[in-house]
C-alpha angles and dihedrals in degrees: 000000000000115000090216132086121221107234115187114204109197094217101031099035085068101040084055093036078207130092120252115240117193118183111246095234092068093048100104086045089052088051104043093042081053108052089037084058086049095047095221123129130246087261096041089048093053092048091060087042093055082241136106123254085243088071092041087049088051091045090052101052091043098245092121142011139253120247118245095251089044085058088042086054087048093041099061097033077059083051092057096052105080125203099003092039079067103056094046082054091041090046097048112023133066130202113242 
């Protein structure tokens, strides 16, 4: 069983024409770096994400995954982000 999750960016995901793998074990690192850079809160995060910050808060500190469809929300706000959207994708993902 592979130890990485597919995330499709909308912007990125085509500039790449490859999909995006990030180790799970990296996931809640992924995520924290991400909503710091965002500035919004856990709260705030999960709102976006149609989730609660309890689930944020267990993402971050590895004790459970994110869904498919959560990674493909995260994956396109990424996509939003610009400049600094690209080193957290070049810092995290790799291309198959």
């Amino acid at each position: 069983m592979s130890k990485d999750i597919l995330l499709v960016t909308s912007g990125m995901n085509q500039m790449l024409k490859r999909p995006l793998l990030v180790k799970k074990t990296e996931i809640g690192g992924l995520i924290r770096d991400f909503r710091l850079l965002t500035g919004l809160t856990q709260e705030q995060f999960g709102a976006y994400l149609g989730v609660t910050y309890g689930t944020i808060n267990r993402w971050e500190n590895e004790r459970s995954q994110p869904s498919p469809i959560a990674m493909q929300l995260i994956g396109q706000k990424l996509g939003e982000v610009g400049e600094q959207g690209q080193e957290l994708l070049a810092k995290y993902f790799s291309i198959p």
